[in-house]
N, C-alpha and C positions, 0 to 999 in steps of 0.2 A: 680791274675786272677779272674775276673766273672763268679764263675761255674755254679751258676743257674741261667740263662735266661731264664729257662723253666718252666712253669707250677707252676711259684709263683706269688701270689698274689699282686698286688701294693701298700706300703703303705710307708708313710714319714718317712724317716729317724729320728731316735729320738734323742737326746740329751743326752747327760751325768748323766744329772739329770730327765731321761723322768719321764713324769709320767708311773707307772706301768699300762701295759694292762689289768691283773686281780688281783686277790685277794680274799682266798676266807676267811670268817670270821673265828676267831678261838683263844684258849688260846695264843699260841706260833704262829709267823709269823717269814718263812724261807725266807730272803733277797736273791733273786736269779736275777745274773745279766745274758743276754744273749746278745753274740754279731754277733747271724746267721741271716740267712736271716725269711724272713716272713714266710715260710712254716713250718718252725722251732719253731716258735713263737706260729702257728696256733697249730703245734703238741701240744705242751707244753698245753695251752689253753685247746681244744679239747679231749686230750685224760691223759696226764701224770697229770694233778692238779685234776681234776674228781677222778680218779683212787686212787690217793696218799690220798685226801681229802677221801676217803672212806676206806682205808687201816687204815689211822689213823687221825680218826676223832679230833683227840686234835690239830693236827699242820694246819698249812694254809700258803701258798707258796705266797710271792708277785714276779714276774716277772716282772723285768726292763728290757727293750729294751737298749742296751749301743750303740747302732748303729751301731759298726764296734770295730773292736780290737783295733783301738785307745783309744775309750770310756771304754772298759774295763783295757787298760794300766794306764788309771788316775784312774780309781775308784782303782785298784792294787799298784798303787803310794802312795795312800791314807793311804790301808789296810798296808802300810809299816810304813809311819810318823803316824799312829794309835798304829802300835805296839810297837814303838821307847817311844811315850807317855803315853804308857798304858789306850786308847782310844779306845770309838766302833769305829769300821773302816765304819757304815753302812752297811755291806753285809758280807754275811755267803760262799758265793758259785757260782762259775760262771760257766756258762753251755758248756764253752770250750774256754780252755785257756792255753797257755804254761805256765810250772811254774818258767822256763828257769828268767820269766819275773816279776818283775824288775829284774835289777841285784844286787846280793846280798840278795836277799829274800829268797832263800831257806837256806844259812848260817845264817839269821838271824832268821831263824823257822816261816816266814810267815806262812808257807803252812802246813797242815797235811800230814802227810806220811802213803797212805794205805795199810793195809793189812788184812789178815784175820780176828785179832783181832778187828778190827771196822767194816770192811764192810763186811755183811752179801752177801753170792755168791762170794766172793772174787776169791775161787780157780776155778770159772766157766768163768773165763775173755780168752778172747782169747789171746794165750801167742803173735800171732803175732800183736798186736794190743798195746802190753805194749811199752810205750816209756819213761815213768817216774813213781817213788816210789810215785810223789808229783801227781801226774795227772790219771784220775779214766777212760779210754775207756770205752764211753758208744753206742755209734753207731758209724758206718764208709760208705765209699764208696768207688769207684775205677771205674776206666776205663775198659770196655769191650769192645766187639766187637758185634755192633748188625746186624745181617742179614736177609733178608725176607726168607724163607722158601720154599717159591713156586716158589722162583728160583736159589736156592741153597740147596740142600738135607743135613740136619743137621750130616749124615754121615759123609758129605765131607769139613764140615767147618774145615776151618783151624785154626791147633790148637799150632803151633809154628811159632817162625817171616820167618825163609824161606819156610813154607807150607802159610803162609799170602803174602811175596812178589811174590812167585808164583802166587796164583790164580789174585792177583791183575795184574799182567801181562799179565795173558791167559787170561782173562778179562776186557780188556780198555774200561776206563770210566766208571766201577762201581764200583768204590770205590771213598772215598772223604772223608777229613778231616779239623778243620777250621785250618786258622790261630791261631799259639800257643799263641799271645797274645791275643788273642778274646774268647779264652776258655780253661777249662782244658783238655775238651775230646781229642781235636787237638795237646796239648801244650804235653799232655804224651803221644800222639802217637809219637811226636818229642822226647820224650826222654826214650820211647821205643827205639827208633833206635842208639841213644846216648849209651843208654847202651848196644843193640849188638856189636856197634860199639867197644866196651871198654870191649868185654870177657864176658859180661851181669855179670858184679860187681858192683852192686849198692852202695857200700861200696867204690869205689874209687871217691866217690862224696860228698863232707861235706861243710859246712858253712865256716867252717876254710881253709879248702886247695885250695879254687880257686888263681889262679893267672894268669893273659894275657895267659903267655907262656905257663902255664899248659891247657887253656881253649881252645889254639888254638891245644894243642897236643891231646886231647880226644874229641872235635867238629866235626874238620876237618872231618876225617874221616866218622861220621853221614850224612854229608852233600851230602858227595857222595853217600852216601846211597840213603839217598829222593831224591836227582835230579835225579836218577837213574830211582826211581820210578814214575818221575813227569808225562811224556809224558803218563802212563799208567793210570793216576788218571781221572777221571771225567772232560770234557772238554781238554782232554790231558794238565790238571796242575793248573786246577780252584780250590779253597778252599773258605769255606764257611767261614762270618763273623762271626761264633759264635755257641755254642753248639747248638742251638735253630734251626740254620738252617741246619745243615747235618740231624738232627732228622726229620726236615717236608723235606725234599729230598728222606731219606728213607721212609718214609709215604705216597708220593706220587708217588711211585715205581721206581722214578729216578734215584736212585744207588740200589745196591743189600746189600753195606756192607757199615757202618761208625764207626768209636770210636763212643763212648759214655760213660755220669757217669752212673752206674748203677744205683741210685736213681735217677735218672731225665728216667731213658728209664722203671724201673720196674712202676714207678708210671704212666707213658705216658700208657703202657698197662693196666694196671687196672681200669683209666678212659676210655677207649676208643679211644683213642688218636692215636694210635699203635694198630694194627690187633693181634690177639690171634698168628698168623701164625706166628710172629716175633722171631727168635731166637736169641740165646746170648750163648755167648762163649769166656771161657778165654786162652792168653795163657799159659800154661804149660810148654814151656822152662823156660821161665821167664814172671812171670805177666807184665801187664800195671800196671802204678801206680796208686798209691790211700790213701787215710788217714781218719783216728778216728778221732773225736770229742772225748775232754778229759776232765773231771770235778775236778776242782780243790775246795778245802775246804779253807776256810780263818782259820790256827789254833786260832785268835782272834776274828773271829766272833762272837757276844752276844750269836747265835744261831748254833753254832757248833755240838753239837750233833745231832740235830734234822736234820741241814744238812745232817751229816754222814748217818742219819735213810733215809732219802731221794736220798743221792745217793747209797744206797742201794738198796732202790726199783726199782730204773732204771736199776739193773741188772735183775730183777725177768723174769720168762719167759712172765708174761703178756707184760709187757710193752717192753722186747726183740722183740718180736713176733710183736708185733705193730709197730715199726720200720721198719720190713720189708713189712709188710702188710699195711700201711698208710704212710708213706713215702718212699718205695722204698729204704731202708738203708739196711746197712750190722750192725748184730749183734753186741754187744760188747765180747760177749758171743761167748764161740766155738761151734761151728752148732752143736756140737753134744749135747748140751743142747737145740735144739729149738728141735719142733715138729717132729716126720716123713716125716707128707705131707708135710711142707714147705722145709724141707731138702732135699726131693726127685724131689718137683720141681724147684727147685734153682742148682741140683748137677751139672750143666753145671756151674757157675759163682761164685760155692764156694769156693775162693783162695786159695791157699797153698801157696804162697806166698806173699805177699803188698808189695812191694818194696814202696819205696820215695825219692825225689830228693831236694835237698834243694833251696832254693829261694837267694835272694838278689842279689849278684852279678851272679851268676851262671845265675839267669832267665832274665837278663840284658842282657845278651851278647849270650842267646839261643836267646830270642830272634830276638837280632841287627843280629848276623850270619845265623837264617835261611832266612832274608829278602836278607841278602844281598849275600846269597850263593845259596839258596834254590828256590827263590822267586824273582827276582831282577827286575821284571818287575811290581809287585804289588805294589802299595799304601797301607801306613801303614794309610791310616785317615777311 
């Protein structure tokens, strides 16, 4: 899924071998691959190479554009037949990346394994944010709920799925969500409901265990759920193409309440995008989903250490703190290493839990089932 349609800059998809966006001069240069979007890129640019580059003036970071996690699965292919030969692989460090990937890389010591001994901040990671020994959480995001304020009292927002289906009921037509393949905000509000539907165990959903008959046994069930809710939604059952557009609906006071990424709705306010009056709120039965961005070391990198010094720094609270303040992210970091005031204004959307849902087949067949159960009158084009 396309999360950010929103508030990112346009620029060409790069190549495998792009050329790097910057570089700044220096003894030692950190080969750093990234495969996020432009805003991501602009961060990096903008605030983390400045920053690093002043921290420690001996190293200098080049940033590759790999275009998408395809481009970083071949440079990671690479870093494998490198270490097989005892070869530079080209690159030290990718700015999020499964270490899952290739297979057989982490048995055969691709990857570094972090821990306190190398990376400095280590014991300040947010424990809900750890997914691998091989993979370093450095920012995140997640789905919330944003509301306007001036017409819903931030008293009475709802803050569990049946205090959410209710007001959406005694409230038709102001709520709205898109299409779950047209975004993530949409796509985990569908599987918010998946998972009330199933006991709210996000744990009874893996890469490994899908199968037809198991998908039709814990689906089902969600289905009734939304169509439940359809006639009560925005145009009694309209859904919006894309994160981009529940966000300018709410902005133009046409619904009261929609999902949203918290990065895409934190940064929308801070430009001016989104009125100050906008509220945000998570649920506390069980969160909306959401996920980290995870930095992985090449253990044969030429420039390995200098890596490990670097993704170090990206724990620090400076560059913490800019995460949430310049791009709208969630820490890597438990809040209770950021600041006061950011912690105090954030205490409505600070999780206590992230749940996640797996892709491949599972998002295959959420999505074929909510069209064809949920939606049956919409076009998928």
């Amino acid at each position: 899924m396309n999360r950010r349609e929103f508030l990112v800059t346009s620029s060409a998809v790069v190549g495998l071998l792009a050329m790097p966006r910057f570089a700044f001069a220096a003894g030692e240069t950190i080969d750093l691959y990234s495969g996020s979007d432009a805003n991501i890129i602009d961060f990096w640019s903008n605030i983390v190479v400045p920053a690093f580059s002043k921290a420690h003036p001996e190293l200098a970071i080049k940033v590759t554009d790999a275009g998408d996690n395809t481009g970083l699965r071949a440079i990671a292919d690479r870093g494998l037949a490198a270490l097989k030969t005892k070869t530079d692989p080209q690159a030290d460090i990718f700015e999020h990346f499964d270490p899952r990937l290739p297979a057989g890389g982490i048995d055969a010591g691709l990857w570094v394994k972090f821990s306190a001994e190398n990376i400095e901040g280590f014991d300040h990671v947010n424990p809900l944010s750890v997914d691998s020994e091989y993979s370093l959480p450095y920012r995140g995001s997640q789905v919330l709920l944003a509301y306007d304020t001036t017409k819903l009292d931030p008293k009475n927002a709802p803050k569990t799925w049946e205090q959410l289906t209710a007001w959406i009921k005694a409230n038709p037509g102001q709520f709205i969500y898109n299409r779950p393949d047209k975004g993530g905000s949409g796509g985990n509000f569908v599987r918010r409901a998946i998972h009330e539907a199933n006991g709210r165990d996000p744990s009874k959903f893996t890469v490994d265990n899908f199968t037809a008959d198991y998908a039709n046994q814990t689906l089902t069930p969600a289905w009734k759920l939304l169509t439940d809710l359809a006639p009560s939604l925005y145009e009694k059952g309209a859904y919006t193409a894309g994160n981009t557009q529940s966000i300018q609906l709410l902005a133009q006071g046409v619904v009261t309440m929609t999902p949203v990424w918290s990065d895409q709705i934190l940064q929308a306010i801070s430009q001016g995008v989104l009125p100050e009056t906008t509220g945000l709120v998570q649920l506390s039965d069980l969160a909306l989903c959401g996920g980290f961005s995870r930095m992985t070391v090449l253990s044969n990198g030429a420039h390995k250490d200098a890596a490990l010094k670097l993704a170090s720094f990206l724990l620090s609270k400076e560059i913490q703190e800019s995460i949430i303040t310049e791009i709208g992210g969630f820490p890597g970091v438990s809040w209770d290493h950021i600041s006061d005031d950011l912690r105090k204004k954030y205490a409505d959307v600070i999780p206590k839990t992230i749940p996640t849902f797996p892709s491949g087949d599972w998002e295959t067949n959420i999505n074929d089932g909510w069209y064809r159960n949920v939606a049956p009158n919409i076009s998928r084009t």
